[in-house]
C-alpha positions in Angstrom: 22.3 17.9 33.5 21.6 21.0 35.5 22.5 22.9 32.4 20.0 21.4 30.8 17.5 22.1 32.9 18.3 25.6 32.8 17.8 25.7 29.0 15.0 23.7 29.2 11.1 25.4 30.0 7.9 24.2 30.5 5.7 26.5 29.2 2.2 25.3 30.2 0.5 21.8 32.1 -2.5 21.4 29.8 -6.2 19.6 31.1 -6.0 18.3 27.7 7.6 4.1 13.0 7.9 -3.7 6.2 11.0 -4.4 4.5 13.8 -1.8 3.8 14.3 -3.3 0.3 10.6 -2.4 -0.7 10.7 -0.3 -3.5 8.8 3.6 -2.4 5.9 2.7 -4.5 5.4 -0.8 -3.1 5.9 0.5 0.4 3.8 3.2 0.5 0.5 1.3 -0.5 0.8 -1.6 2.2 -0.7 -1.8 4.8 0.9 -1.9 8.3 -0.7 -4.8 10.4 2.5 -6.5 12.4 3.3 -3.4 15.3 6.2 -4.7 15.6 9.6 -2.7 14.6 13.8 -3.2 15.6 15.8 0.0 16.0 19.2 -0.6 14.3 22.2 0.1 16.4 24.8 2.5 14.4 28.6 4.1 14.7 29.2 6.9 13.0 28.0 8.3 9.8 24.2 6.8 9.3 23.4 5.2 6.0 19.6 5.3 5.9 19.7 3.2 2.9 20.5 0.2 5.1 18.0 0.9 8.1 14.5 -0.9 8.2 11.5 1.1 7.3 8.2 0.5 8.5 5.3 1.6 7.1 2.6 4.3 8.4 -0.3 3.1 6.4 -3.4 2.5 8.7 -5.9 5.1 7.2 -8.3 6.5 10.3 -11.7 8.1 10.7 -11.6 9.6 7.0 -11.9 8.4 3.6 -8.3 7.4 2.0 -6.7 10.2 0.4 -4.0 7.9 -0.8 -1.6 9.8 1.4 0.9 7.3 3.0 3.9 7.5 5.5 6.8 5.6 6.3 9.4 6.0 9.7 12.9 4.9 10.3 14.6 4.6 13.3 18.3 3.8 14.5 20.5 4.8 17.5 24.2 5.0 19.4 24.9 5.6 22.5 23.5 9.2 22.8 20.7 9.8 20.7 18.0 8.2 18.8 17.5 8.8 15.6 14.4 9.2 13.8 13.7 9.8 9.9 9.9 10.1 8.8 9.0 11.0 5.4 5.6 11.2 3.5 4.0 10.9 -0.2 1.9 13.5 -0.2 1.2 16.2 -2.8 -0.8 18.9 -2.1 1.3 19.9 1.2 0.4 22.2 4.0 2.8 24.4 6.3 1.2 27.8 7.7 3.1 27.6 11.2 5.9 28.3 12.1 6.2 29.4 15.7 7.5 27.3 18.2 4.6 25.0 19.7 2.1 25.7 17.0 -0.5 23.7 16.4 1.4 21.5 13.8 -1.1 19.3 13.4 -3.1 21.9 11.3 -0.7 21.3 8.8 0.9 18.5 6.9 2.4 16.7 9.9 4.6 13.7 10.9 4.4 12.7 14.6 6.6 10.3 17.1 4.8 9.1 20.2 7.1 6.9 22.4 7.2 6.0 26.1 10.3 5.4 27.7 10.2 2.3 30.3 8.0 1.9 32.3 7.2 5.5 33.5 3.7 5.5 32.5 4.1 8.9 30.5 5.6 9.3 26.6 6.4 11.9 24.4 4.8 13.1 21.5 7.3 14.7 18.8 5.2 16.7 15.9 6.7 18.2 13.4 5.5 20.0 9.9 7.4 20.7 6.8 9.2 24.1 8.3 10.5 22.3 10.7 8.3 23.7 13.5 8.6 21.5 16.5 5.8 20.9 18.7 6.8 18.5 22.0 4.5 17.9 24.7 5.1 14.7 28.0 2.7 13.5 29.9 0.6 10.4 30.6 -2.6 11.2 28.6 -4.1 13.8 26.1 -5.5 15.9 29.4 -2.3 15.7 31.6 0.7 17.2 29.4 3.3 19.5 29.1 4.3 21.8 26.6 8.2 21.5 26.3 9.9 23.7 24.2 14.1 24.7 23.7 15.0 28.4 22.2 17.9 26.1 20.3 15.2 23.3 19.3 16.6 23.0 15.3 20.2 22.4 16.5 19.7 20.4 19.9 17.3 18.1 17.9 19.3 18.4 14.7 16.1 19.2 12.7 16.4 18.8 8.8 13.0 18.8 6.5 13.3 18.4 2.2 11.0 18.6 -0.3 10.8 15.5 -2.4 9.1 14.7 -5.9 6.5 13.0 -3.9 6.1 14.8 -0.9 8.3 15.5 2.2 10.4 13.9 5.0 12.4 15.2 8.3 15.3 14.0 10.0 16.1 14.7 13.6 17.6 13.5 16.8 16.5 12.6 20.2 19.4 13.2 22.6 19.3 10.5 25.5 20.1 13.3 27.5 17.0 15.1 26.6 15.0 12.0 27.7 16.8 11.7 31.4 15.5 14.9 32.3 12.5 13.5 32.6 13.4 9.7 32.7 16.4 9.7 34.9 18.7 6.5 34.3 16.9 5.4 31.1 19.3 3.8 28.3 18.8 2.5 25.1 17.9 -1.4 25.4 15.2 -3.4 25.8 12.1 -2.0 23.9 9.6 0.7 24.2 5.6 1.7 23.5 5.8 3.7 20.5 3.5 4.7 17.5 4.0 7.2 14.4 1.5 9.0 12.8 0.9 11.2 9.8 -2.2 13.8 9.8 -3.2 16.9 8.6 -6.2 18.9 10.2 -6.3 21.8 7.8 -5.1 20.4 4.7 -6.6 19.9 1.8 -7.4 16.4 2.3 -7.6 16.0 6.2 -6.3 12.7 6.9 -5.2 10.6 9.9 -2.9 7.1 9.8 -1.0 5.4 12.0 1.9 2.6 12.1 0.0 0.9 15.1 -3.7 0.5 14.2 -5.9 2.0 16.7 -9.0 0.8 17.3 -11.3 4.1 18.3 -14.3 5.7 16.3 -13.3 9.4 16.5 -9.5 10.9 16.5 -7.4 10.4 19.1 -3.6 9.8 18.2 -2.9 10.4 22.4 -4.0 7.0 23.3 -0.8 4.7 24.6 -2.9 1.6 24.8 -2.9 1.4 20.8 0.7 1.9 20.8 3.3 -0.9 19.1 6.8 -2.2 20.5 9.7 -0.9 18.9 13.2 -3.1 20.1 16.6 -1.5 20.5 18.9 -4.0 18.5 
């Protein structure tokens, strides 16, 4: 744990996831309305093919692009898995430093709260794999988190697909004690997953949970669904 800490730096405090059997098509053009989603329990190998999807399809605050989302989770006894593609064409990916502002470009975010700390994480990631992770219990008190070995630590893995993009990547539960000491994965959490894009050709903004606000705002844990470990 202390190691961990070592390697770990907090840069800067800031003021500031449907059926799995759905065919893509089918999947991508319903709508999310039940907030409602079971992480699968796994051993060994993962076979993504056989974990629930749910669907990232609540279109927010812009006209609908047609752009759509979907999220998978699934875990064992030391990480948390999380796999989060998108249908999008015309794709945006300028940045590439560590804690850019990812949500510029084409982007696919995780917002969870473990327990009941009253703070959650927010994981946001673009097509390069650029990893922005802030924690904190609202959009004006976070922190800026970042690990010189983020791609490996978190396992990070993005592809290009015939209709847009996904990434792949891990939550160690060791990751999450640092800041949650004692948590384990059981019972449920607050959670929502969101796909965006600020500077992209067709600015969009959806979500898995609705939220019900009249200007963006994805850092609002009050809209946020309840995910179940299985």
């Amino acid at each position: 744990m202390k190691k961990e800490l070592t390697s770990l730096f907090l840069l800067a405090a800031l003021p500031i996831i449907t059926a799995a059997h759905q065919t893509k098509q089918e999947f991508f053009s319903s709508k999310s309305t039940d907030a409602d989603y079971e992480i699968t329990g796994v051993s060994g190998r993962i076979d993504w093919n056989r974990i629930p999807a749910l669907s990232v399809s609540n279109v927010l605050w812009t006209k609908d692009t047609g752009i759509r989302a979907q999220g998978q989770l699934c875990y064992d006894e030391k990480n948390l898995y999380v796999h989060l593609s998108a249908a999008e064409k015309e794709i945006r990916a300028e940045n590439t430093e560590p804690l850019s502002p990812v949500f510029q470009d084409s982007c696919l975010e995780f917002f969870f709260m473990p327990g009941d700390t009253g703070s959650y994480f927010n994981f946001e990631i673009n097509p390069n794999g650029c990893l922005l992770i802030q924690f904190g219990p609202d959009r004006e008190n976070r922190v800026y988190l970042v690990r010189k070995d983020a791609a490996g630590y978190f396992d990070i893995r993005t592809n290009r697909t015939s209709e847009g993009w996904d990434v792949f990547y891990r939550i160690p539960l060791q990751f999450i004690q640092l800041f949650c000491p004692g948590y384990r994965f059981e019972g449920s959490l607050r959670a929502n997953i969101y796909k965006c894009g600020d500077q992209t050709v067709n600015t969009h903004y959806l979500s898995w949970a609705p939220i019900n606000l009249e200007s963006p705002d994805f850092h609002r844990p009050e809209f946020f669904g309840k995910m179940k470990f299985a």
